[in-house]
C-alpha positions as CSV (number, residue, x, y, z in Angstrom):
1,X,-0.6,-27.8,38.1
2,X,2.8,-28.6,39.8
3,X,3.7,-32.4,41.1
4,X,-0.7,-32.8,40.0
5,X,-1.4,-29.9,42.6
6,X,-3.5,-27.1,41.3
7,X,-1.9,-23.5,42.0
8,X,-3.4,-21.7,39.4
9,X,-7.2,-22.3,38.3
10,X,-9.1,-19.7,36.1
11,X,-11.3,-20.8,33.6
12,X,-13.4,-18.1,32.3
13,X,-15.6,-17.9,29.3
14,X,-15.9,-14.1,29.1
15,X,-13.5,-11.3,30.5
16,X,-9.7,-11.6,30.6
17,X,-8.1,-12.3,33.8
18,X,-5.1,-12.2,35.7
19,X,-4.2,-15.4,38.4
20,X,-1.3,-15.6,40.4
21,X,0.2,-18.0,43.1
22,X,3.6,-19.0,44.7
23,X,5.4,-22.1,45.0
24,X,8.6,-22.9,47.1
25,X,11.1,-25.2,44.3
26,X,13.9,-27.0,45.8
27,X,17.2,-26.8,44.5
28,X,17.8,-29.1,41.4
29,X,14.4,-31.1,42.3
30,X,12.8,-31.9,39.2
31,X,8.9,-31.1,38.8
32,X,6.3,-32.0,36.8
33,X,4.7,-29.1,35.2
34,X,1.1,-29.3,33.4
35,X,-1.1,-27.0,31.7
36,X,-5.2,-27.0,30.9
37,X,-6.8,-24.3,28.5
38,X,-9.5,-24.1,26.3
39,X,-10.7,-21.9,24.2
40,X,-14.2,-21.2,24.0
41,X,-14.6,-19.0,20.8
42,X,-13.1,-16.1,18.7
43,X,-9.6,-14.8,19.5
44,X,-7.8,-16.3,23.1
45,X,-4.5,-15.4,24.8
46,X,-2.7,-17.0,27.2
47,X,0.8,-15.8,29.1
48,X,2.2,-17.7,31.4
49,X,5.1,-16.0,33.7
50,X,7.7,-16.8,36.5
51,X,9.3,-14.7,38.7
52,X,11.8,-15.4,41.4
53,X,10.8,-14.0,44.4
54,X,14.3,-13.8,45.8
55,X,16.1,-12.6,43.0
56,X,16.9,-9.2,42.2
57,X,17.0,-9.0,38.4
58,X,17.9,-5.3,38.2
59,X,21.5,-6.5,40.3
60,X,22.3,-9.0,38.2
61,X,22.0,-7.4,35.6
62,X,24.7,-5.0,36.6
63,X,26.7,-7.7,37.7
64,X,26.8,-9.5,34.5
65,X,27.1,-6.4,32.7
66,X,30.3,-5.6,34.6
67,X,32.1,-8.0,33.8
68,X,30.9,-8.2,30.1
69,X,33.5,-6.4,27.3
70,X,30.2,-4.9,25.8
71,X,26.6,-4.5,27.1
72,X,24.2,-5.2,24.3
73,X,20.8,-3.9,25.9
74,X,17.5,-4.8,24.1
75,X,14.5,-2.9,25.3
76,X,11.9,-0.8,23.5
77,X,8.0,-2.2,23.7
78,X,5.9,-5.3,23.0
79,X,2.8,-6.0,20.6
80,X,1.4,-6.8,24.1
81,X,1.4,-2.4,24.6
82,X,1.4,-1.7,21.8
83,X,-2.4,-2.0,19.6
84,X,-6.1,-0.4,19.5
85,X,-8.5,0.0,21.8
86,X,-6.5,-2.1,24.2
87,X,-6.8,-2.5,27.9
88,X,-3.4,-1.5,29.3
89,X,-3.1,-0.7,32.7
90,X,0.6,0.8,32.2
91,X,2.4,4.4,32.8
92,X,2.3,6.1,29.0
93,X,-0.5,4.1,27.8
94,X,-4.1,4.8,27.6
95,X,-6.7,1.9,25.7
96,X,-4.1,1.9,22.8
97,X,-3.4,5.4,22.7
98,X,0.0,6.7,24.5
99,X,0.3,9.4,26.3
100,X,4.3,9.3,26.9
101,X,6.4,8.2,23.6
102,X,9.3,7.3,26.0
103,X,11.2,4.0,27.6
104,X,9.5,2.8,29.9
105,X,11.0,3.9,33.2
106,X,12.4,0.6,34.8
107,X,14.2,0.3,31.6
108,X,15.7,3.7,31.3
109,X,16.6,3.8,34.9
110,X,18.5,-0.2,34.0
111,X,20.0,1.6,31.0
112,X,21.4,4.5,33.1
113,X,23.0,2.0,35.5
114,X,24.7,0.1,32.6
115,X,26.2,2.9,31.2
116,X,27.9,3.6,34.8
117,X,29.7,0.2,34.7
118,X,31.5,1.9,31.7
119,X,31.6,-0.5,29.7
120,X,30.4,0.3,25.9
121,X,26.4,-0.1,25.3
122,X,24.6,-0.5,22.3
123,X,20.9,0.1,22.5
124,X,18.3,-2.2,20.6
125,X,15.3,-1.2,20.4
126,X,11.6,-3.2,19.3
127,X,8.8,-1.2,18.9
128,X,6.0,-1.1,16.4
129,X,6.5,3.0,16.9
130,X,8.5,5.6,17.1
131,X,10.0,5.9,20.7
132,X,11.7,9.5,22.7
133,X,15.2,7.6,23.3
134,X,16.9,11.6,23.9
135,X,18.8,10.8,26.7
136,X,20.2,7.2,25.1
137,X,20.7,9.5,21.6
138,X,22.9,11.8,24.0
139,X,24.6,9.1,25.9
140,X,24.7,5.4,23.8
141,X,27.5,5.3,21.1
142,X,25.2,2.8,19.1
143,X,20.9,2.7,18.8
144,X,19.6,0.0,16.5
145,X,15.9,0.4,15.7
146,X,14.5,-3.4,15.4
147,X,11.5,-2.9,14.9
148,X,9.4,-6.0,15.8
149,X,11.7,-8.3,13.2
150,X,10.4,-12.0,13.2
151,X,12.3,-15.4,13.9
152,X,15.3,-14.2,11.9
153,X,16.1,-11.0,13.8
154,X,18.2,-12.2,16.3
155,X,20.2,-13.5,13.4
156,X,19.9,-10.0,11.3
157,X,20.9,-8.0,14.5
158,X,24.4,-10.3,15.1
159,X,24.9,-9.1,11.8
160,X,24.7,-5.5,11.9
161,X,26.2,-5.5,15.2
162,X,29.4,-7.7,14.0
163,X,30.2,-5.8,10.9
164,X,29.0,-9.0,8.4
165,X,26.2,-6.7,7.1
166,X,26.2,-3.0,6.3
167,X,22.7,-1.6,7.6
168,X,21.0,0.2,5.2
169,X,17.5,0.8,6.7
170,X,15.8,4.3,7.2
171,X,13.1,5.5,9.5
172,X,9.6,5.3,7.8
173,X,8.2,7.7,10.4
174,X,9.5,10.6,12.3
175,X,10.4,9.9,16.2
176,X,10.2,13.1,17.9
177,X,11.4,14.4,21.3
178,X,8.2,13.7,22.9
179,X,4.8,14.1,23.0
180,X,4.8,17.9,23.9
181,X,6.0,18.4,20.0
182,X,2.6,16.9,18.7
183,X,-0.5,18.5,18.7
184,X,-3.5,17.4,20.9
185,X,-4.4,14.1,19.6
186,X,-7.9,15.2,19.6
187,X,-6.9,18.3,16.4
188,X,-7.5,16.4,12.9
189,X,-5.9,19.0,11.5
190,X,-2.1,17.8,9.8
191,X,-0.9,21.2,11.4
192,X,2.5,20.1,13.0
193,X,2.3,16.1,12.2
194,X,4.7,14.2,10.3
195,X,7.8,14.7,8.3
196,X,5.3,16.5,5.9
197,X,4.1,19.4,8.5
198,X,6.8,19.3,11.5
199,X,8.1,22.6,11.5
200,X,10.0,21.9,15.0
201,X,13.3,19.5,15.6
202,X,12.7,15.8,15.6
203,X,14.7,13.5,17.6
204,X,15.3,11.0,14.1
205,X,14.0,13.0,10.7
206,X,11.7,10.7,8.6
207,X,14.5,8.9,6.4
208,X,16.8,8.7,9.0
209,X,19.6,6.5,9.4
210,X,23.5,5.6,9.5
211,X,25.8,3.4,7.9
212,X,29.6,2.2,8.4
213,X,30.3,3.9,5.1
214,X,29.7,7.8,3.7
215,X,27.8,8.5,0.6
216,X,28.5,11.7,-1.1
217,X,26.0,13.4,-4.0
218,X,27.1,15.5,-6.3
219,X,26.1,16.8,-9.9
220,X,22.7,17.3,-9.1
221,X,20.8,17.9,-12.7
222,X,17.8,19.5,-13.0
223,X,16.1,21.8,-15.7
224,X,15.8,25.3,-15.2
225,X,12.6,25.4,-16.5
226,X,9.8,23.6,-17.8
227,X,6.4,24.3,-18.4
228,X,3.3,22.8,-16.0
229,X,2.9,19.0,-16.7
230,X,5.6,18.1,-18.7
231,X,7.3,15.0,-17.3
232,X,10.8,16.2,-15.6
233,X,14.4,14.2,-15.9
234,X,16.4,14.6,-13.0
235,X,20.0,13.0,-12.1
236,X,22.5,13.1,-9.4
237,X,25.6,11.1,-8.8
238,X,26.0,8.9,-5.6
239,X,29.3,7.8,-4.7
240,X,30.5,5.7,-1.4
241,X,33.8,7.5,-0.1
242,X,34.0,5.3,2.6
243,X,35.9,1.6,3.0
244,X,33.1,-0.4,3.3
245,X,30.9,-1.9,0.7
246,X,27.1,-0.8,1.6
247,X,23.8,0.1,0.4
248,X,22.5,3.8,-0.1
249,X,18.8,5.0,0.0
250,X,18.9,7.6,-2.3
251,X,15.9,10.0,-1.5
252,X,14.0,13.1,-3.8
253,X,12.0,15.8,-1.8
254,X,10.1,18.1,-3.9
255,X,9.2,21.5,-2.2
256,X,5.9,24.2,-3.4
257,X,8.0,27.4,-2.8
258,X,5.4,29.4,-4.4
259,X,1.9,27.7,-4.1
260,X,-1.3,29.3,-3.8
261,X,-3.3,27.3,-0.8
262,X,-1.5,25.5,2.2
263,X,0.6,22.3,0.9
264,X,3.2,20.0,3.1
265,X,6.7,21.7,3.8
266,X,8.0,18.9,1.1
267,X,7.1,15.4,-0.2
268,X,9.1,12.4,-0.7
269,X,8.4,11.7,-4.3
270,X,11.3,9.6,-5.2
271,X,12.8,6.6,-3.6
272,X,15.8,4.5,-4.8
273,X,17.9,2.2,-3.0
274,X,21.2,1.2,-4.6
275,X,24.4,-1.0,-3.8
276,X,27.9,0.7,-4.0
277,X,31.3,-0.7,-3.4
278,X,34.0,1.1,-1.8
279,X,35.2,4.0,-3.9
280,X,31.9,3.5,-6.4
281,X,29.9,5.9,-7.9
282,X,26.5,5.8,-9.8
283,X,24.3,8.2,-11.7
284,X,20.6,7.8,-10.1
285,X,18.0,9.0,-12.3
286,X,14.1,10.0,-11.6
287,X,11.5,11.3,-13.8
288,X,9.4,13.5,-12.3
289,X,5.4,13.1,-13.1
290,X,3.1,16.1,-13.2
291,X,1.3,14.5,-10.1
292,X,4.7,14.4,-8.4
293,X,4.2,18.7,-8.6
294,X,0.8,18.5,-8.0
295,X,-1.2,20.4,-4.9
296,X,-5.4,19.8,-4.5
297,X,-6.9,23.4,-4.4
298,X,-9.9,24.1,-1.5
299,X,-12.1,23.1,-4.7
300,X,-10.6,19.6,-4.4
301,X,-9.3,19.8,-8.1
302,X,-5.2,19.1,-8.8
303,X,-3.0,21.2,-10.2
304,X,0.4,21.8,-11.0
305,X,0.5,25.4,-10.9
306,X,3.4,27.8,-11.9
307,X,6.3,28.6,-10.1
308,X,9.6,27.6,-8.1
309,X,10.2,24.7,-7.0
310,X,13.2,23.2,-4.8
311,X,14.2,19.7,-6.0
312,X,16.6,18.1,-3.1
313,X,18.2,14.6,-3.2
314,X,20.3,13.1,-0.7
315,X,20.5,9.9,1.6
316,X,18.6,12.4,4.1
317,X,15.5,14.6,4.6
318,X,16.7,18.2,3.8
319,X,17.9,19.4,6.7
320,X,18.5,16.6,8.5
321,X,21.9,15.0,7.0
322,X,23.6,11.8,9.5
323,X,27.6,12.0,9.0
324,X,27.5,9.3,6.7
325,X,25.5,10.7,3.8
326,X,24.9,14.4,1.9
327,X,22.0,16.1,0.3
328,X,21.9,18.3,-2.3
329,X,19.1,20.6,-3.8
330,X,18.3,23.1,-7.1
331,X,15.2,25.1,-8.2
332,X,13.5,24.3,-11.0
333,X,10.9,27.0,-12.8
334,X,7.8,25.9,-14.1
335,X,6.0,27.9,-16.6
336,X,2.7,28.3,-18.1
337,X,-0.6,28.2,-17.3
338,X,-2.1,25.8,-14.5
339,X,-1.6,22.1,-15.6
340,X,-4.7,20.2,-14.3
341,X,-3.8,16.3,-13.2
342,X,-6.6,13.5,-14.1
């Protein structure tokens, strides 16, 4: 109700609804606003929205981006499009499945017209997946992956984005060009899905990201050969050759080269995160377990079987390497007769 005159009344016990109405608001007349709702049982939502009938917010948006030093653009999607089994009438989504991984097109067409003011953009994306930002990766000098972050983001972002904090996150999940790369969503078979079978180029690899410093790896140490299930040492040394005092995720991908039944390309089996000032370096040790070099034979039994094996570390999936960080990588020969895992 607006000045105790209804404009919007919907209750409903059952099925979600959408109400809408218009109101004419004088300029710098104050109004008294008031709002009813129950809720009957089990889960309720309630959004309530305005929208200016005579104002276009696509202009001003350029308008206040032109005269801005730097545009800091947040878009990506909502917990609101994001979910299962829900009923989204939207372009790209389907009852909680999508079938477009991309921006949604108001805001790539907004984004576009930004970057034609030219004046710098930084891209901020919040998403609860991975999103197909290729023309942004081609175009914006600066994508920041939020994530959906909490009361404290805001205040996490100004710090990444002023320099007070050195980011030092990395993808947890691949974000590929688009949906065309995946396979049928109906195939259950791994064939082609994550950083584990994707044979093709992702947009961002799985353990992707940047940092205002560089990390270099040498000394990788590994044994040249060991025999199946002994436990397995291996060290590499992380230094930060840049001027800026930052955190490094130091990764370890282990690769089958030689194995008997169908396995994943490689597997993240060691994780790491360390803090290096400028100029400092660190040795980084793992010990490998014979489950780490492990496969599950078509009789469901595991086994660490004999043969090579590529051992890579780096701040990177193989392949994959941002400017700020290196990988590195050494077989190691295991020996013996087939080491089953309990």
């Amino acid at each position: 109700m607006i000045d105790n005159k209804v404009l919007v009344e919907d209750f409903n016990d059952e099925d979600d609804s959408t109400k809408s109405n218009h109101i004419h608001l004088e300029k710098e007349k104050t109004y008294d606003f008031k709002l009813e709702f129950y809720k009957r049982q089990g889960w309720s939502n309630l959004t309530v929205e305005w929208e200016l009938l005579n104002f276009d917010p696509f202009k001003r948006a350029i308008e206040l981006g032109s005269d801005a030093d730097v545009i800091i653009f947040v878009g990506g999607l909502t917990a609101q499009l994001e979910g299962e089994e829900m009923r989204v009438d939207y372009e790209g989504f389907e009852g909680g499945d999508r079938t477009n991984i991309e921006l949604p097109k108001v805001q790539q067409d907004l984004l576009k017209a930004l970057c034609d003011t030219g004046k710098p953009v930084i891209l901020v994306l919040t998403s609860g997946s991975a999103l197909a930002v290729n023309w942004a990766n081609e175009n914006i000098p600066a994508i920041v992956q939020l994530w959906y972050p909490g009361q404290e983001g805001g205040t996490a972002l100004a710090d990444v984005l002023f320099g007070d904090y050195n980011p030092g996150g990395r993808l947890p999940v691949t974000f590929y060009k688009s949906v065309d790369q995946l396979p049928p969503f109906t195939d259950y078979n791994m064939k082609g899905r994550t950083y584990r079978y994707f044979e093709d180029e992702p947009l961002y690899a799985f353990g992707y990201g940047l940092s205002y410093t560089k990390f270099e790896y040498t000394d990788l140490t590994v044994p040249e050969k060991v025999k199946a299930g002994d436990h397995i040492n291996v060290s590499v040394k992380v230094k930060n050759t840049g001027g800026v005092v930052g955190d490094e995720v130091v990764q370890l991908y282990v690769k089958d080269k030689e194995a008997s039944v169908p396995i994943p390309i490689r597997a993240l089996q060691g994780l790491k995160r360390i803090h290096l000032e400028p100029g400092e370096e660190k040795d980084v040790m793992f010990t490998l377990s014979p489950k780490n070099l492990s496969l599950v034979t078509d009789e469901g039994k595991r086994l660490v079987e004999p043969g090579t094996f590529e051992i890579a570390i780096g701040g990177a999936l193989p392949g994959t390497e941002p400017a700020t960080t290196s990988v590195v990588a050494q077989n190691l020969e295991v020996v013996g007769k087939p080491f089953s895992v309990e």
